[in-house]
Backbone as JSON, one array per atom type, in Angstrom:
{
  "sequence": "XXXXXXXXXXXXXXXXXXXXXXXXXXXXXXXXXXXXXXXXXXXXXXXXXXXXXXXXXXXXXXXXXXXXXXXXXXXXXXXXXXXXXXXXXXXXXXXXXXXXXXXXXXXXXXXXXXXXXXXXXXXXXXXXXXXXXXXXXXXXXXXXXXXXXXXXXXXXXXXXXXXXXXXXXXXXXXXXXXXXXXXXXXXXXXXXXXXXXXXXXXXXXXXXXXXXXXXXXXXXXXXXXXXXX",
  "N": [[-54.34, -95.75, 94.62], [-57.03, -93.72, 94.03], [-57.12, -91.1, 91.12], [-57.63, -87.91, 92.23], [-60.41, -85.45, 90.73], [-59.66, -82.36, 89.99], [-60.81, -79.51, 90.12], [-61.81, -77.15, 87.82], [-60.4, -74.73, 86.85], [-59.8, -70.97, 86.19], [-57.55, -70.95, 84.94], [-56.93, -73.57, 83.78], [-58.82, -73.71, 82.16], [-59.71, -74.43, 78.54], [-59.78, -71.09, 76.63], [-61.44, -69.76, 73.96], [-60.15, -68.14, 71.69], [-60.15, -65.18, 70.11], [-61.98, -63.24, 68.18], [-59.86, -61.49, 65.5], [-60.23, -58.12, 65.37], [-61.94, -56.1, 62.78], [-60.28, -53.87, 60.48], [-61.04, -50.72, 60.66], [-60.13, -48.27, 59.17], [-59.95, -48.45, 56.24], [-62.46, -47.69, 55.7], [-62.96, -44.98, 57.12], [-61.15, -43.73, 55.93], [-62.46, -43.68, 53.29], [-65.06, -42.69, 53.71], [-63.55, -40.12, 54.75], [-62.83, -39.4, 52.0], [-65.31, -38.87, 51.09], [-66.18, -37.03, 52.33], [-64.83, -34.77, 51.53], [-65.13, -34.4, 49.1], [-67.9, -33.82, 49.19], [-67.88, -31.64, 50.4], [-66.42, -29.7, 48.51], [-68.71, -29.96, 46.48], [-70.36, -28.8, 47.41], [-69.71, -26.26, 47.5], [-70.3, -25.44, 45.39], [-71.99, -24.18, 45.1], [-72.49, -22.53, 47.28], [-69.79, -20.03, 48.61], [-69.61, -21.14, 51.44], [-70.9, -22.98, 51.97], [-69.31, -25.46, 52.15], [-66.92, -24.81, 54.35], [-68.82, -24.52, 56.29], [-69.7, -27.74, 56.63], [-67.6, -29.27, 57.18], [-66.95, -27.79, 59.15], [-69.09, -28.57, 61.07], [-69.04, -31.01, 61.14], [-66.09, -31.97, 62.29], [-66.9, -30.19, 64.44], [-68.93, -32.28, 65.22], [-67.48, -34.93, 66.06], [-65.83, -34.37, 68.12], [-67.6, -33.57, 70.02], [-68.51, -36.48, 70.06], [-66.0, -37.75, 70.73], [-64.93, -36.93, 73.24], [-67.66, -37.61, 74.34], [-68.82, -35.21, 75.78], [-71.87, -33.67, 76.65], [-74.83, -31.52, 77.71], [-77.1, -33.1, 79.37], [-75.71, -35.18, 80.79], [-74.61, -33.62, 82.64], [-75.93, -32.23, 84.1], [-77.47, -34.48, 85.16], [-75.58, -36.61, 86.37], [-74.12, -35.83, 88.87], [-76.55, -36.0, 90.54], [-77.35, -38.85, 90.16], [-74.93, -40.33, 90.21], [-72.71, -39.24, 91.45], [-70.62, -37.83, 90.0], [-68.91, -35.51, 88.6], [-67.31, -34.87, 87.21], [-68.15, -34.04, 84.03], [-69.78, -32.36, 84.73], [-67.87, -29.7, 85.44], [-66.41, -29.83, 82.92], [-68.44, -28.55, 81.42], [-68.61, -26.46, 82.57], [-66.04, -24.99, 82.38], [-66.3, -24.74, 79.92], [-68.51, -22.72, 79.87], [-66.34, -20.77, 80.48], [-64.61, -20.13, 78.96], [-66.43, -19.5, 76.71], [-67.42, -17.13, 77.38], [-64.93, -15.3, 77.3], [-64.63, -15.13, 75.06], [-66.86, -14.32, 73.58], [-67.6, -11.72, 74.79], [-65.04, -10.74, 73.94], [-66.15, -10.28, 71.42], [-68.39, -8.95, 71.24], [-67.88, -6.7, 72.84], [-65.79, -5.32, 71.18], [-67.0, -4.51, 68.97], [-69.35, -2.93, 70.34], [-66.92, -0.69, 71.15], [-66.37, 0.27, 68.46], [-68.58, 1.54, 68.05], [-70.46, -0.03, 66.99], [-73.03, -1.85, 66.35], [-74.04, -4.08, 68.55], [-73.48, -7.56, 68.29], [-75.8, -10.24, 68.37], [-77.77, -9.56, 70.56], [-80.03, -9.44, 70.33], [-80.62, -11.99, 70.99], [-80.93, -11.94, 73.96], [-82.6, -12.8, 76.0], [-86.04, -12.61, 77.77], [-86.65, -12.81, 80.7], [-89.14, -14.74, 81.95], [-92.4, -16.46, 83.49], [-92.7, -18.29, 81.24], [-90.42, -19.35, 80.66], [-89.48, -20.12, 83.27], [-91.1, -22.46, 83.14], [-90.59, -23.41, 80.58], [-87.73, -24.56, 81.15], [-87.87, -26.24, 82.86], [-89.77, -28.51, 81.66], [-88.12, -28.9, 79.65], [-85.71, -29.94, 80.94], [-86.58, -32.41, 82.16], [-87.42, -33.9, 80.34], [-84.99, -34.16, 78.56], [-83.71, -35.52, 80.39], [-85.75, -38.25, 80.63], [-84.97, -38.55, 77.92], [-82.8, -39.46, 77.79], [-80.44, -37.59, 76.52], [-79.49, -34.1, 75.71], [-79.78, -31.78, 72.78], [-77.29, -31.84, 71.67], [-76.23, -33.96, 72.97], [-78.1, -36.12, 71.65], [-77.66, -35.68, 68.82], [-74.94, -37.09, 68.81], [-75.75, -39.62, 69.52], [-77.34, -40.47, 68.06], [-75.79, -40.59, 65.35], [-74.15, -42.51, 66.45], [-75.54, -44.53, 66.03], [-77.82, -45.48, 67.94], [-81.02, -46.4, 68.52], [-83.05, -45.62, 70.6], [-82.58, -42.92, 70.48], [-82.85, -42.17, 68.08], [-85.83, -42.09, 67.67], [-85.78, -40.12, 69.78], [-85.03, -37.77, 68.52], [-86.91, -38.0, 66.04], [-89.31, -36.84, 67.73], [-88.4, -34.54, 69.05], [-87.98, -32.61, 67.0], [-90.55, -32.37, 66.7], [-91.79, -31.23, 68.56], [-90.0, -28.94, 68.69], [-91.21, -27.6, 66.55], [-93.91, -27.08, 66.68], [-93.93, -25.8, 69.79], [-92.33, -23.21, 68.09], [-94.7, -22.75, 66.75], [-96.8, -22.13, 69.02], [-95.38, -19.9, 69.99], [-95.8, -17.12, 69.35], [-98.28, -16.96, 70.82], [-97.16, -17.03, 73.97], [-95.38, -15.05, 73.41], [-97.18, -12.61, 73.46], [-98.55, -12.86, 75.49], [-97.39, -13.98, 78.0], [-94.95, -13.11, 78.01], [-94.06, -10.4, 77.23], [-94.37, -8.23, 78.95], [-91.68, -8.65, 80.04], [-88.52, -8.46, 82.13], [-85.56, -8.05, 80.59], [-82.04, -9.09, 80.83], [-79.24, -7.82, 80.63], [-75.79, -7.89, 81.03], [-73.64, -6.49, 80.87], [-75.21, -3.74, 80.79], [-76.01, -4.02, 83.5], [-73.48, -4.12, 85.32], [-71.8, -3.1, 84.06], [-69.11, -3.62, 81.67], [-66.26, -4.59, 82.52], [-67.11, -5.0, 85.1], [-69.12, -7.05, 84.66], [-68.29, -9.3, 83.54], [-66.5, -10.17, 85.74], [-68.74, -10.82, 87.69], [-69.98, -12.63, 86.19], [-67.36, -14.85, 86.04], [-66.76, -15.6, 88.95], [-69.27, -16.5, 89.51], [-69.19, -19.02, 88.18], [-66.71, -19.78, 89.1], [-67.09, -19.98, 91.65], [-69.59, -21.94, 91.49], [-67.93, -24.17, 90.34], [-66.6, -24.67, 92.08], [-68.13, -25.66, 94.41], [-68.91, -27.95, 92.78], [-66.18, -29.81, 92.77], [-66.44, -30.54, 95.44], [-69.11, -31.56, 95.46], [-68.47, -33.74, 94.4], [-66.84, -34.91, 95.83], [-67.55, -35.5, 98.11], [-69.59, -37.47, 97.23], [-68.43, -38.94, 96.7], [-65.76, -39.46, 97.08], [-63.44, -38.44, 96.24], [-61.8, -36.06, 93.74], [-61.95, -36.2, 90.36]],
  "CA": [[-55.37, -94.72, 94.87], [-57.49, -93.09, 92.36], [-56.69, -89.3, 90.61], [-58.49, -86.64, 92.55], [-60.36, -84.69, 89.82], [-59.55, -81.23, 90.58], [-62.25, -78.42, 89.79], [-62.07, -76.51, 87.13], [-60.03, -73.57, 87.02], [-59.82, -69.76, 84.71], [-56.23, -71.32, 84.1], [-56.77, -74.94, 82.92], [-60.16, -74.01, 80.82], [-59.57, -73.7, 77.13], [-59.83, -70.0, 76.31], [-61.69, -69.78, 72.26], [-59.38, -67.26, 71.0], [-61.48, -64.08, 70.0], [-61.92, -63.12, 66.72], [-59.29, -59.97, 65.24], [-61.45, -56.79, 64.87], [-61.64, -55.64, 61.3], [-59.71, -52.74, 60.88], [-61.72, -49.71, 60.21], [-59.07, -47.6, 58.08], [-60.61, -48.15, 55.02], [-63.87, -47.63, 55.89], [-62.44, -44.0, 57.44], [-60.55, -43.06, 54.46], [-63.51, -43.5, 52.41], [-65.87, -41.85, 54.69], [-62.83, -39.1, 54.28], [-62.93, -38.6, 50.85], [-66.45, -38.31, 50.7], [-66.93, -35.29, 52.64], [-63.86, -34.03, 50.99], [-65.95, -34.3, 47.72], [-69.35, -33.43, 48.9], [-67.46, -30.38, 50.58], [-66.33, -28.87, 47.0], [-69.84, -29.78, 45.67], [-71.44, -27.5, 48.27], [-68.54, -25.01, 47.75], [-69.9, -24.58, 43.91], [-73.02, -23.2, 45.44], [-72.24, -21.38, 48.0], [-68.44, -20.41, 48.98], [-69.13, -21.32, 52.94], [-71.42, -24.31, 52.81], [-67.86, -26.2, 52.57], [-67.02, -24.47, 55.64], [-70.03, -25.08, 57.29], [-69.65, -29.0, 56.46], [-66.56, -29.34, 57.86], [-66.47, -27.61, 61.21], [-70.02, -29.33, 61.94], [-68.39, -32.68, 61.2], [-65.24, -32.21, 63.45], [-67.77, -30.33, 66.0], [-69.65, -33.7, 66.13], [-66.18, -36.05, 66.64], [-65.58, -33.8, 69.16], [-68.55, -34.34, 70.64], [-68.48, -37.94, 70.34], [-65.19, -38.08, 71.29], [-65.47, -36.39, 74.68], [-68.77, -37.5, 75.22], [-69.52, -33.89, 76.15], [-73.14, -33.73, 77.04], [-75.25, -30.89, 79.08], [-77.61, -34.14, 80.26], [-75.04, -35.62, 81.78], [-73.49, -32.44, 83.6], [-76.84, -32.2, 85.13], [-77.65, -35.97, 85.67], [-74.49, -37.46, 86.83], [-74.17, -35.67, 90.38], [-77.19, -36.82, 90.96], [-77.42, -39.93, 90.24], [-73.47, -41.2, 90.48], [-71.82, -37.88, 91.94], [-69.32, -37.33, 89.5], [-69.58, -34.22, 88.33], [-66.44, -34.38, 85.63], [-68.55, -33.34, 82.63], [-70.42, -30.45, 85.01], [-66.91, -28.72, 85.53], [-66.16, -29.84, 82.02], [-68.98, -27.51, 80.62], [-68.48, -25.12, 83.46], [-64.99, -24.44, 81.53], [-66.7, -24.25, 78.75], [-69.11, -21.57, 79.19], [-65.8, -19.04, 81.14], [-64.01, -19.91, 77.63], [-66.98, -18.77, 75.87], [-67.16, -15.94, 77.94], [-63.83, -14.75, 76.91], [-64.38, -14.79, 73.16], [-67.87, -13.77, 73.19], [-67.3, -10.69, 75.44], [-64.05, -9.89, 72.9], [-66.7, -9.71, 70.38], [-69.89, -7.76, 71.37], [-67.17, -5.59, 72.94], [-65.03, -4.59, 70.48], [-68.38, -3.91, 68.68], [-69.71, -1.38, 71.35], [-66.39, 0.4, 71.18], [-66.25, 0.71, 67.5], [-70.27, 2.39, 67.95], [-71.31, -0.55, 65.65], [-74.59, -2.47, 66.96], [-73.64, -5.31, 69.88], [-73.97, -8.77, 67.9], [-76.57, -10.94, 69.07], [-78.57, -8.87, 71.19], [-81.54, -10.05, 69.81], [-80.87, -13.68, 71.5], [-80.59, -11.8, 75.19], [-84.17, -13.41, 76.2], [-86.58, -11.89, 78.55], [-86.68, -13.79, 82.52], [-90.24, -14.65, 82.24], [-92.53, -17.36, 84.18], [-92.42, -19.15, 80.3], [-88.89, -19.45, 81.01], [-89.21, -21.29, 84.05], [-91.76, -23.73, 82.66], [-89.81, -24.49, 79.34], [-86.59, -25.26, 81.64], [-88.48, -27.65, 83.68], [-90.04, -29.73, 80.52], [-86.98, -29.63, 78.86], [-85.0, -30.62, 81.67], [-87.2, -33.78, 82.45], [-87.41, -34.86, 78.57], [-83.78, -34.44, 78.07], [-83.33, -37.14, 81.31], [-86.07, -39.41, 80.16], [-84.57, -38.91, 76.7], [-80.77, -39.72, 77.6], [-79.39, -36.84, 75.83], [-80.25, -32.65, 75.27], [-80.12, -31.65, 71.31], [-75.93, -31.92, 71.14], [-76.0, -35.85, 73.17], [-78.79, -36.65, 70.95], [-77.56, -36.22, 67.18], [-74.13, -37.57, 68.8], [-76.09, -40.77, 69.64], [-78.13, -40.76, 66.83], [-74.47, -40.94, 64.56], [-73.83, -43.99, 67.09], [-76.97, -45.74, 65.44], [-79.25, -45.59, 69.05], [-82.6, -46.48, 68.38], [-83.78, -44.52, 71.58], [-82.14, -41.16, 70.49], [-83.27, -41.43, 66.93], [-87.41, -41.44, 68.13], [-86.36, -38.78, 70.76], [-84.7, -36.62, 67.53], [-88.11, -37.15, 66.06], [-90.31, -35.9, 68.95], [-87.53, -33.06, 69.49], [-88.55, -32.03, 65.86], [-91.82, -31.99, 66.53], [-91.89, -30.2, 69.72], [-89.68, -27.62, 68.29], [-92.51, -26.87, 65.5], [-95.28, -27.44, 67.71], [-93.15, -24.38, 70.31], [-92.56, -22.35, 67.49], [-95.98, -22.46, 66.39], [-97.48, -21.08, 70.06], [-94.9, -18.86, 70.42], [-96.77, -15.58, 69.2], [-99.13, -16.88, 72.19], [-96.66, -16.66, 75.09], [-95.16, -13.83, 73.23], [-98.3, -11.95, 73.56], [-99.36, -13.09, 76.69], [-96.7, -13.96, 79.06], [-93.47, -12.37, 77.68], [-94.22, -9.04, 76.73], [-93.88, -7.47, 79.93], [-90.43, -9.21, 81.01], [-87.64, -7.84, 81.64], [-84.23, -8.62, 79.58], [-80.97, -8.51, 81.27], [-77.86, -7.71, 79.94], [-75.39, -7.87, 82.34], [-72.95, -5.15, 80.9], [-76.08, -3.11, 81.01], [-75.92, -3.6, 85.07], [-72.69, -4.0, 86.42], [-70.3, -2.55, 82.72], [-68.37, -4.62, 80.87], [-65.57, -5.3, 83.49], [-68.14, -6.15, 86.27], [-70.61, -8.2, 84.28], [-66.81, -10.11, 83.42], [-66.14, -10.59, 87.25], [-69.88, -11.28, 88.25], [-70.35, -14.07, 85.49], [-66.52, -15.3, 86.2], [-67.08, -15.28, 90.17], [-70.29, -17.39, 89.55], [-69.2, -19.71, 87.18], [-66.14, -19.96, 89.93], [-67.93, -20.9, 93.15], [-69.97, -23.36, 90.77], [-67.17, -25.23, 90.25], [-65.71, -25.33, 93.65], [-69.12, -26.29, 94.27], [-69.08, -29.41, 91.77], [-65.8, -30.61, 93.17], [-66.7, -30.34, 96.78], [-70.08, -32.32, 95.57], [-68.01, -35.11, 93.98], [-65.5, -35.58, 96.98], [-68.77, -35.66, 99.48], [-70.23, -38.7, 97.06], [-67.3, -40.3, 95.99], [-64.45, -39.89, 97.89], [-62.49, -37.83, 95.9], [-62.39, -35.56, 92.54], [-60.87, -36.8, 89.44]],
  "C": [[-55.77, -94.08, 93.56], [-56.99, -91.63, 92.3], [-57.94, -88.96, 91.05], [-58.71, -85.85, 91.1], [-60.5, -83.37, 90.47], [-60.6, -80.46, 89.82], [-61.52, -77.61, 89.32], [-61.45, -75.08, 86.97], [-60.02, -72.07, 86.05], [-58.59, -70.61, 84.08], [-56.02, -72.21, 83.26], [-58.05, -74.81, 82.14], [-59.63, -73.27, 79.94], [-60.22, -72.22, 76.36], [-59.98, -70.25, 74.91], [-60.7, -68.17, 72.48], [-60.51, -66.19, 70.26], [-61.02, -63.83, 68.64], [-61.32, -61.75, 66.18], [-60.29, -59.13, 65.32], [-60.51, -56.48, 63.58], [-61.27, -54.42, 61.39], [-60.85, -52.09, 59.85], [-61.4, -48.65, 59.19], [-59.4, -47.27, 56.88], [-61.63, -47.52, 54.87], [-63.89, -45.36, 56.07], [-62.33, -43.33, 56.68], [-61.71, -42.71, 53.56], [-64.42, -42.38, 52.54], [-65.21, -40.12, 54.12], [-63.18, -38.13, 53.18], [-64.18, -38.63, 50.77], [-66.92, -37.15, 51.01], [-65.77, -34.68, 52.14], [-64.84, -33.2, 49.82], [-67.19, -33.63, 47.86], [-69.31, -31.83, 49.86], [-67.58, -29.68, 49.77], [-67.66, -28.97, 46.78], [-70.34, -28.94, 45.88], [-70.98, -26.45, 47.99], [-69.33, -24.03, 46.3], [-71.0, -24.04, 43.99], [-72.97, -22.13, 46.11], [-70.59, -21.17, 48.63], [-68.4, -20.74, 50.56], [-70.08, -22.31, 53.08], [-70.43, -25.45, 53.04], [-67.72, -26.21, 54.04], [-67.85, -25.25, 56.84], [-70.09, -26.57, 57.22], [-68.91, -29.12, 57.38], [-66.38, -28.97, 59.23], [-67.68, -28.12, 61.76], [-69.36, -30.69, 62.09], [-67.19, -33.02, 62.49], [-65.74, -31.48, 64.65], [-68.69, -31.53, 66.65], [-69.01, -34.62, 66.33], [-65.86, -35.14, 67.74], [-66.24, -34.09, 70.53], [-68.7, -35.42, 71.64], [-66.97, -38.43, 71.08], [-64.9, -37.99, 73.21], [-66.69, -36.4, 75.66], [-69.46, -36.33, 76.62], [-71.49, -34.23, 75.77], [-73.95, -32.48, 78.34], [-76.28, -32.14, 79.86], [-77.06, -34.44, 80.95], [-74.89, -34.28, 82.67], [-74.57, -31.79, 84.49], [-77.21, -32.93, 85.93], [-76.73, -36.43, 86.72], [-74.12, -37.2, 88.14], [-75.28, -36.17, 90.78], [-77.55, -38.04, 91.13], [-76.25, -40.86, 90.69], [-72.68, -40.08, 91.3], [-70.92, -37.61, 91.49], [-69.96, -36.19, 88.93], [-67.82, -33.32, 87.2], [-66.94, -33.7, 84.83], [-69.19, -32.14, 83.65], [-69.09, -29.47, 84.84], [-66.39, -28.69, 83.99], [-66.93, -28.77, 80.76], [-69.0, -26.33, 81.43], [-67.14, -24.5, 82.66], [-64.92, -23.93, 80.49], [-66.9, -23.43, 78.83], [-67.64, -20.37, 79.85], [-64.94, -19.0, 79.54], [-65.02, -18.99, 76.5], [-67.5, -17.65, 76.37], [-66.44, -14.82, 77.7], [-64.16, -14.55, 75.64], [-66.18, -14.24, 72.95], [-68.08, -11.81, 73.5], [-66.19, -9.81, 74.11], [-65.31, -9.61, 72.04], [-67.44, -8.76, 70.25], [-68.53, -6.54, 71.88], [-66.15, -4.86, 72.13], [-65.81, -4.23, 69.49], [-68.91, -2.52, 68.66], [-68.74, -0.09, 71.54], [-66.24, 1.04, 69.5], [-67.45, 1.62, 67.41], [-70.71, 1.38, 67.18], [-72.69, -1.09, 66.78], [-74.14, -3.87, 67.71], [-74.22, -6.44, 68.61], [-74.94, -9.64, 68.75], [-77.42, -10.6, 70.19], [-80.01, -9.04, 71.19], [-81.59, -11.94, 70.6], [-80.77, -13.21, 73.34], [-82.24, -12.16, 75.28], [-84.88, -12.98, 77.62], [-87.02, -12.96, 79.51], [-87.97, -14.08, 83.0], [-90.94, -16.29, 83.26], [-92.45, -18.63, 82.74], [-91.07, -20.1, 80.31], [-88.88, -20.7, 81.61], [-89.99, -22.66, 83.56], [-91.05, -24.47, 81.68], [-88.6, -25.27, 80.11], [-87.06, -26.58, 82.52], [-89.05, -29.02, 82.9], [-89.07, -30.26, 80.35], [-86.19, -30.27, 79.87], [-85.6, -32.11, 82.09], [-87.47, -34.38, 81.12], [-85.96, -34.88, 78.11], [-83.17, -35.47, 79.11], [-83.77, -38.37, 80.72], [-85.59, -39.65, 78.73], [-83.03, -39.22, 76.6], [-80.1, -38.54, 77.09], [-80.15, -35.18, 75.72], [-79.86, -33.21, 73.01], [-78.29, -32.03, 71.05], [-75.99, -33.66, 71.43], [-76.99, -36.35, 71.87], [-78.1, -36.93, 69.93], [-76.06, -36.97, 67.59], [-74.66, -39.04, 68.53], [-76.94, -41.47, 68.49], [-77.23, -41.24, 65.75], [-73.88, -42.18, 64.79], [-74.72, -45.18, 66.96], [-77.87, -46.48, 66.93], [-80.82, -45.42, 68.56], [-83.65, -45.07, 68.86], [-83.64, -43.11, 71.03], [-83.09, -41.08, 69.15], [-85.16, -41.04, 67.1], [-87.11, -40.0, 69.12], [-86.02, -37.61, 69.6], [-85.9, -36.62, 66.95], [-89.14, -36.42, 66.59], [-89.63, -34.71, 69.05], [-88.09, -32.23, 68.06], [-90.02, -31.37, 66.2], [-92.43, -30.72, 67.51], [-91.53, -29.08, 69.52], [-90.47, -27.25, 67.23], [-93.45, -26.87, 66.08], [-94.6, -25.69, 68.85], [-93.07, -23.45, 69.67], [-93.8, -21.85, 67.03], [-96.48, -21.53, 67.54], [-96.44, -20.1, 70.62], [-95.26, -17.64, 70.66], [-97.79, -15.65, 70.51], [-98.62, -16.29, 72.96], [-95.73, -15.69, 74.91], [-96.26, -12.82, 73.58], [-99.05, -12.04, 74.74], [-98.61, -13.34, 78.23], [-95.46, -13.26, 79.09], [-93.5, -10.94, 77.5], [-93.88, -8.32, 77.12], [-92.61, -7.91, 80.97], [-89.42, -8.8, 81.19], [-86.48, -8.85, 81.21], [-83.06, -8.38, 80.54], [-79.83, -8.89, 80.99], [-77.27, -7.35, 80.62], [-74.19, -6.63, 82.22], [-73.87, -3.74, 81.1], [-75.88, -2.66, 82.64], [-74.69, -3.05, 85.95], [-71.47, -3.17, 85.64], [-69.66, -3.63, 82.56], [-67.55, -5.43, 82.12], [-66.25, -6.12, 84.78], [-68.73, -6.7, 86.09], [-69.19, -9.44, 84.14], [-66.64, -10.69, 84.63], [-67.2, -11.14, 88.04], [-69.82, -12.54, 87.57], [-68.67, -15.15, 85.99], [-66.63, -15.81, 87.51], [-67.82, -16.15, 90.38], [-69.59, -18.87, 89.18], [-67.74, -20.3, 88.58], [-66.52, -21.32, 91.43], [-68.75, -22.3, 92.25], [-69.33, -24.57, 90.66], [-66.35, -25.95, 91.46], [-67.12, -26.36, 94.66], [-69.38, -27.93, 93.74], [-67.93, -30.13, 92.65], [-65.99, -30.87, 94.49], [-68.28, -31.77, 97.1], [-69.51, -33.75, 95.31], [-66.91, -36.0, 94.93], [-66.61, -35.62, 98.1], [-68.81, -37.09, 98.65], [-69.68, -39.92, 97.1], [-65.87, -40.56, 96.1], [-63.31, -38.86, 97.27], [-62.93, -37.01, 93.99], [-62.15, -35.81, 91.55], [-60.21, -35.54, 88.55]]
}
């Protein structure tokens, strides 16, 4: 009798052997000492553009590492229902809650002038319009302004045209600002939430929120997907 040829299996086909990956190490190191070096350079101008090198650099491995993103943490319930990165920046902002609060408040009790008071922004209908652009150009663009320059560092094509349009838009915005300063903002009001409820209750209102939000998120991600991670 003749040999049955048997068909073809993952086990009996010759597997090509894949090619090492080049180790990166060097490449790293180098990388290293360059912002070591172009740290000091900056340093002999100013003593905190060092500084300022440095904690942008390990704020954008951070970044990249965690693929932190507000796009996603808006996107991703909707489209997949995970909603990891939403609770992931929901943690964020009660952390920056805590240390922002220490600050303006230990401020207000010294009598000095509240930091940043000037960025509390007035609840106008401009408002709602800019959040609605931006929110539909930071989808079709994959990323807000933090995903972007991450992806842009990851050599994406897409991100680097949306970082130029984001340029442009933000000079093009700044430019008609004085408009919808003058015309829609003027009469808006501002609200500062120690203003309404005092320090401790603007603390428990924003905490409270930021709370249910999250019970919220996992509640959305165990409806889509079975469970929360």
């Amino acid at each position: 009798m003749g040999q049955i040829d048997r068909p073809e299996t993952k086990s009996t086909r010759t597997r090509t052997p894949r090619k090492p990956k080049k180790s990166q190490l060097p490449i790293a190191l180098s990388v290293t000492v360059l912002v070591i070096v172009l740290a000091f350079f900056l340093n002999q101008y100013n003593d905190k553009m060092g500084i300022y090198l440095l904690f942008g650099i390990s704020f954008g491995v951070i970044l990249q590492r965690s693929r932190f993103c507000f796009t996603a943490s808006m996107r991703d319930p909707c489209i997949t229902g995970s909603t990891s990165v939403t609770r992931a920046v929901l943690i964020a902002f009660s952390l920056a809650t805590i240390g922002f609060t220490a600050i303006k408040y230990s401020a207000f009790m010294d009598g000095n002038p509240i930091p940043g008071m000037g960025n509390v922004g007035q609840i106008s209908f401009a408002l709602v319009i800019g959040a609605v652009l931006f929110g539909i150009g930071m989808v079709i663009a994959g990323g807000c302004a933090s995903g972007t320059l991450m992806r842009v560092g990851e050599g994406f094509t897409m991100q680097m045209l949306s970082l130029l349009f984001f340029v442009i838009g933000s000079l093009w915005g700044a430019h008609d600002m004085g408009w919808w300063r003058a015309h829609v903002i003027k009469d808006s009001p501002a609200v500062f939430l120690p203003d309404v409820f005092g320090w401790l209750g603007a603390l428990i209102v924003q905490f409270l929120i930021i709370l249910l939000l999250y019970i919220a998120a996992v509640k959305w991600q165990e409806k889509k997907m079975g469970s929360a991670e």
